[in-house]
C-alpha positions as CSV (number, residue, x, y, z in Angstrom):
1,X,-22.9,-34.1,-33.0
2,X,-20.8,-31.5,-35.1
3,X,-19.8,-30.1,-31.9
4,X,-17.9,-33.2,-31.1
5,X,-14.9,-32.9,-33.2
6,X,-14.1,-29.5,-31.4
7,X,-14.6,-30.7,-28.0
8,X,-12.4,-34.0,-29.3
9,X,-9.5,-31.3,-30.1
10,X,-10.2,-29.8,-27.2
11,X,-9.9,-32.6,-24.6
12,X,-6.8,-34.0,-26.9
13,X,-5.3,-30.6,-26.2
14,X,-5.8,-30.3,-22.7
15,X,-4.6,-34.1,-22.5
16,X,-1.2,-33.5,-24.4
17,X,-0.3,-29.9,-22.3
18,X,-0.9,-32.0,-19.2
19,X,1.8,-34.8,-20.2
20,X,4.3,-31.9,-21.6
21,X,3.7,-30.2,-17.9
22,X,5.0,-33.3,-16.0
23,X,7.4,-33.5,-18.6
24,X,9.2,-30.7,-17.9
25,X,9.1,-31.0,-14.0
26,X,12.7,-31.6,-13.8
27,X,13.8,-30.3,-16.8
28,X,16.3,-28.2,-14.8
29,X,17.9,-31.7,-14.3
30,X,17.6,-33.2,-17.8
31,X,19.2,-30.4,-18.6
32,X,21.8,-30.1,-16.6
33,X,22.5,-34.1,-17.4
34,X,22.3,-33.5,-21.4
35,X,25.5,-31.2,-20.7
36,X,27.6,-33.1,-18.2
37,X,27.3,-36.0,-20.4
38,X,28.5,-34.0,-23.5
39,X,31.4,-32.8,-22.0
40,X,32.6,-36.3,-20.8
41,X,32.4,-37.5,-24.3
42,X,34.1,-34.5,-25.5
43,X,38.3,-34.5,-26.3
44,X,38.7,-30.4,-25.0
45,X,40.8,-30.1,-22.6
46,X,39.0,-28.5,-19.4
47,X,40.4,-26.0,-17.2
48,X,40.3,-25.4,-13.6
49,X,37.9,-22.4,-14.3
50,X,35.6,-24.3,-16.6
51,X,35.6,-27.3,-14.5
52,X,34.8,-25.0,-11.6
53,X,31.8,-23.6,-13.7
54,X,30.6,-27.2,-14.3
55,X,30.8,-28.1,-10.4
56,X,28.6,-25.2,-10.4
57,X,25.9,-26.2,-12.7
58,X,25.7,-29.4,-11.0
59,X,25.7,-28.2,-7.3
60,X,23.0,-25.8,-8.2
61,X,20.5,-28.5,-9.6
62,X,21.3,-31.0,-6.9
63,X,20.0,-28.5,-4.5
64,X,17.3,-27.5,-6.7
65,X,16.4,-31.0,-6.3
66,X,17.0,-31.3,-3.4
67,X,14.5,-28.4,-2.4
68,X,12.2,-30.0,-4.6
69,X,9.7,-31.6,-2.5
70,X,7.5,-33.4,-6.0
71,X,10.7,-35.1,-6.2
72,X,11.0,-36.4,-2.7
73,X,7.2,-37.8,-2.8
74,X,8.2,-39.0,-6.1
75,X,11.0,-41.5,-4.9
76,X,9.1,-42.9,-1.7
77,X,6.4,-43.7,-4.3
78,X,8.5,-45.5,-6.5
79,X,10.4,-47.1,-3.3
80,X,6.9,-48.7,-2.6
81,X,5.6,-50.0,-5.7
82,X,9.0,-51.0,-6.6
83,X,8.8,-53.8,-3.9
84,X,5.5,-55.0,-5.5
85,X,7.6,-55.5,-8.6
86,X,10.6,-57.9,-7.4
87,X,9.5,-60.8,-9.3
88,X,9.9,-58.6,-12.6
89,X,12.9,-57.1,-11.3
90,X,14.7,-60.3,-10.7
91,X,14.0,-61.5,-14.1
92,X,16.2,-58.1,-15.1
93,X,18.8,-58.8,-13.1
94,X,19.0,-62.5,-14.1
95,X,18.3,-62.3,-17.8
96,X,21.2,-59.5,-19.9
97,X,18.6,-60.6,-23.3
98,X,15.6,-60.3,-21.4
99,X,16.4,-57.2,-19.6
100,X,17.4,-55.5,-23.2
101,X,14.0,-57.0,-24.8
102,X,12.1,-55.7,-21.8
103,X,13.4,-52.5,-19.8
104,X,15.8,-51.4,-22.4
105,X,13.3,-50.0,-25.6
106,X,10.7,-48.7,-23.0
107,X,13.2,-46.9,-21.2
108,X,14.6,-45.4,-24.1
109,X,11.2,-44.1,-25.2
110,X,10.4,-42.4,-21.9
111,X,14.1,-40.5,-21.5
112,X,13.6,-39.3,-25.0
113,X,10.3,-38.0,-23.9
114,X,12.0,-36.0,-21.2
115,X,14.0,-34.3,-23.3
116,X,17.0,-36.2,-22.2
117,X,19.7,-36.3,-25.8
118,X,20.0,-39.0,-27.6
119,X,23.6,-39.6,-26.3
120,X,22.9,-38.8,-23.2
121,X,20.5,-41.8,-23.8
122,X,22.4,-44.2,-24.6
123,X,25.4,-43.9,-21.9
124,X,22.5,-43.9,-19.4
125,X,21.3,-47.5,-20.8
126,X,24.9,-48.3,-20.8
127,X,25.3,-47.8,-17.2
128,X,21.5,-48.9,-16.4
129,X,22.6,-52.1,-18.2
130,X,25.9,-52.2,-16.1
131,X,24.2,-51.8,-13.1
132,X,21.7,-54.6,-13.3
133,X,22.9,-56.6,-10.3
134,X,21.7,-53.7,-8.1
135,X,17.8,-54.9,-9.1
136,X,18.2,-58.0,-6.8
137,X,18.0,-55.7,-3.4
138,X,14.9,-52.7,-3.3
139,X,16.7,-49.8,-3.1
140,X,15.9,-47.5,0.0
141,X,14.4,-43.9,-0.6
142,X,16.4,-43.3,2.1
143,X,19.8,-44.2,0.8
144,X,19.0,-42.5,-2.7
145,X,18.0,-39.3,-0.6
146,X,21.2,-39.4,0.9
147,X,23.1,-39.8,-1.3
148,X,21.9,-37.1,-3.4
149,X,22.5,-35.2,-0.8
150,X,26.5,-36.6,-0.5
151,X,27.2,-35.5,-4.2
152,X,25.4,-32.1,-3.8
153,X,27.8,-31.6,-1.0
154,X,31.0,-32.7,-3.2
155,X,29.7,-30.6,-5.9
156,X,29.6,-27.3,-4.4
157,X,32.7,-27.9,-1.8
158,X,34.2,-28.3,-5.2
159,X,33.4,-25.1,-6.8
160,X,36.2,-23.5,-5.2
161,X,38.9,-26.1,-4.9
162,X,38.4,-26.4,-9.1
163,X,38.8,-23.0,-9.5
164,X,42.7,-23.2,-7.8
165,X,43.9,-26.3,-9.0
166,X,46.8,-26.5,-11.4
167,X,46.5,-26.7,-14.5
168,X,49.0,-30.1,-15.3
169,X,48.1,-33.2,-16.9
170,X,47.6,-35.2,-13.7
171,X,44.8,-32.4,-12.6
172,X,43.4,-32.6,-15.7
173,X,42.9,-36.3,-15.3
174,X,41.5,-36.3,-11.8
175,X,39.0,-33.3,-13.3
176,X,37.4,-35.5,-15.7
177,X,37.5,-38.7,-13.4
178,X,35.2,-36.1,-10.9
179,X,33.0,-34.7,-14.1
180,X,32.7,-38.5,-15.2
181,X,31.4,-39.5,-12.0
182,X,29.1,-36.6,-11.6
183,X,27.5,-37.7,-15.1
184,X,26.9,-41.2,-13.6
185,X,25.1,-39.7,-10.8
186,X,22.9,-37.1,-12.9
187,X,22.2,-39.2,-15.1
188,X,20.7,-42.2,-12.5
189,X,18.9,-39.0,-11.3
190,X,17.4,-38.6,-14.4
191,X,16.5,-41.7,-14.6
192,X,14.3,-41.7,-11.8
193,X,12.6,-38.3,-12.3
194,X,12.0,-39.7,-15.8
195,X,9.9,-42.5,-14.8
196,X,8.6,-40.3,-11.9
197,X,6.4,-38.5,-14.3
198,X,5.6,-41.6,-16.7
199,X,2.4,-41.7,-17.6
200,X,1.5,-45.4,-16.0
201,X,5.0,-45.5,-13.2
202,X,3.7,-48.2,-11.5
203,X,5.0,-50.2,-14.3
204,X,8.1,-52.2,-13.4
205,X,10.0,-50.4,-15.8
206,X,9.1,-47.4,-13.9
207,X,10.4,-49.1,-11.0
208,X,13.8,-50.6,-12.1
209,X,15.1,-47.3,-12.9
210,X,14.6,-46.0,-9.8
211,X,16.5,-49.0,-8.0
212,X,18.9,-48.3,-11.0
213,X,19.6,-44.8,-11.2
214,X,19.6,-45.0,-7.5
215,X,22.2,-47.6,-7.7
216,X,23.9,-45.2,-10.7
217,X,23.9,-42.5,-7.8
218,X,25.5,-44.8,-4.9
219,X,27.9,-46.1,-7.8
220,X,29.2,-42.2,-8.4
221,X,30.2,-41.8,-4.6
222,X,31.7,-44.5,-4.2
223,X,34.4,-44.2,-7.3
């Protein structure tokens, strides 16, 4: 018996590095998120050049993603439970209190534990809560796979068109209406790797951020 308390310790240890591992599966992403997001909420003034080190950043981890083949088994996963969830998902979608009672404090919890920022948190609620219409149709993996692969492709046809814009107010504007847009579409991203690695995502919490940040994704083309 006074071996138990070590082997306790022991399986407690090996029980925490395992949920720290899946964690950081897409940490490249969270990361990449946490500083898109900054920058949007930031009042500096970007230049072509840093704008064109941005469109970088994020064309490089959409096709890090994108090569990422966990991530791709991740979101037909989630495509399929999701559809065992659409009683759930339509009380989201139908109820603005219920659906910040329900999704909205679990949610939070499991971005945090991602390592996604606390601000970044929040504006991905905010567009999660924008967005809740989009839980009335299952999302296609097939769409969301698409359409990560649209905005990789704007991302790096854009890494050299930034770099030669002028530097006026009206470029300026259309810079950060792009880098907004490319936050939106991280950051639903984000939300579905987040819930990918959850350690119960057959939840549907787990499975109305993926039709959400999918929808988050299909939202940031289409502006």
């Amino acid at each position: 018996m006074r071996y138990l308390p070590a082997l306790s310790v022991i399986c407690l240890t090996l029980g925490l590095g395992s949920v720290a591992m899946a964690q950081s599966r897409y940490s490249y992403l969270h990361e990449t998120t946490n500083e898109i997001l900054q920058i949007q909420r930031s009042t500096v003034k970007l230049t072509p050049g840093e704008s064109a080190r941005i469109a970088n950043r994020v064309c490089k981890t959409l096709e890090a993603l994108l090569r990422d083949r966990g991530f791709k088994d991740d979101v037909y996963k989630l495509a399929e439970l999701s559809r065992k969830q659409s009683d759930f998902h339509q009380q989201l979608a139908d109820n603005l209190v219920f659906f910040l009672d329900a999704f909205v404090p679990d949610e939070a919890s499991v971005l945090r534990k991602s390592n996604l920022s606390p601000d970044a948190t929040t504006q991905m609620l905010a567009a999660a809560s924008a967005l809740r219409e989009s839980l009335r149709t299952p999302l296609s993996p097939e769409q969301l796979m698409n359409n990560l692969i649209g905005l990789r492709n704007e991302a790096c046809r854009a890494v050299e068109t930034l770099a030669k814009e002028q530097d006026d107010e009206k470029s300026s504007q259309q810079r950060w209406k792009r880098i907004r847009r490319w936050g939106l579409g991280l950051g639903g991203l984000s939300l579905v790797a987040a819930d990918a690695v959850a350690a119960v995502p057959t939840s549907g919490i787990a499975t109305a951020s993926f039709t959400l940040g999918g929808a988050a994704v299909t939202a940031a083309l289409a502006q």
